[in-house]
N, C-alpha and C positions, 0 to 999 in steps of 0.2 A: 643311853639313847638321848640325844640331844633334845630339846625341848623344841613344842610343834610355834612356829613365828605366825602368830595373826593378821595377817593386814588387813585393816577395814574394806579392801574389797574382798577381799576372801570370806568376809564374814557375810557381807552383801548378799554375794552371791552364794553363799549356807543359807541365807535368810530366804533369799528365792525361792529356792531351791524346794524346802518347804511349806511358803505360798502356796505352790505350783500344786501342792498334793492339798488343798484345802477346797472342798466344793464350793463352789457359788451358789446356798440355797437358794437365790432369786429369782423368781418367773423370767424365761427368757421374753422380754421385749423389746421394743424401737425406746422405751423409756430406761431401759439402762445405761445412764448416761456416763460411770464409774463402774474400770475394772475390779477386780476386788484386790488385784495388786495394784493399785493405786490407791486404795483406802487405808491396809492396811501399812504399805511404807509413808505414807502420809502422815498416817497415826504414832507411826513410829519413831521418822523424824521430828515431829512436834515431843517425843519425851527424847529421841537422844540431841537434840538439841537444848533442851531444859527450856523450852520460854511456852507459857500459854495464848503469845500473839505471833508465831510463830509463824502459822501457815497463813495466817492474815497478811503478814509482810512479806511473804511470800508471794502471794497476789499480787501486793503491790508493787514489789517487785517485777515481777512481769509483766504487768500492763506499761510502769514506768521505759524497761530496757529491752522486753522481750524475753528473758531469763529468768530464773529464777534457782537457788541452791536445791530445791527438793527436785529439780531437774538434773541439775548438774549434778550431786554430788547420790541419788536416791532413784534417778532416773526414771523418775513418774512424769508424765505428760500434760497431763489434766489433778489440778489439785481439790479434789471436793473439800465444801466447808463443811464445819465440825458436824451440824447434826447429819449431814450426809453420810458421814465418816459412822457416827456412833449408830444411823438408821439400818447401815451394812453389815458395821460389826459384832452387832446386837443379834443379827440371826446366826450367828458362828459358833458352835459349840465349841467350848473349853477343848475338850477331849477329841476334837478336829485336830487343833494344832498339835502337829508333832513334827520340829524339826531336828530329830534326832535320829 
């Protein structure tokens, strides 16, 4: 059997895919201003990218050109900053994520 070929969007969307089955423990309101797939590929890009100013240049990015890679390449919309990121991911049970 030949070996299964990866391509980072195939992984992407494995990764999605998985999101998709993680509840949003948070009160529905007009104040949820972040999807929770946008926190967490957010969160994600900032480690597979390796840099801790990561989604900060990303901002700045965007405001400079309109664009930004966590859009292009992660296709998130809106990029919350970090303690947003860790206020969201904080109510997520371990044993939630399964993308398997």
């Amino acid at each position: 059997m030949p070996p299964t070929i990866l391509a980072f969007s195939v992984f992407l969307d494995f990764l999605r895919e998985g999101i998709k089955k993680i509840n949003d423990p948070r009160s529905k309101s007009n104040a949820t201003k972040f999807k929770i797939d946008e926190a967490i590929l957010s969160a994600f890009s900032m480690f597979f990218m390796q840099s801790q100013s990561f989604l900060e240049y990303q901002r700045q990015m965007q405001s400079r050109s309109g664009k930004d890679n966590v859009q292009s390449i992660f296709g998130v919309d809106k990029i919350p900053c970090d303690p947003q990121i860790r206020n969201i991911l904080d109510l997520i049970s371990a044993n939630s994520v399964n993308v398997v």
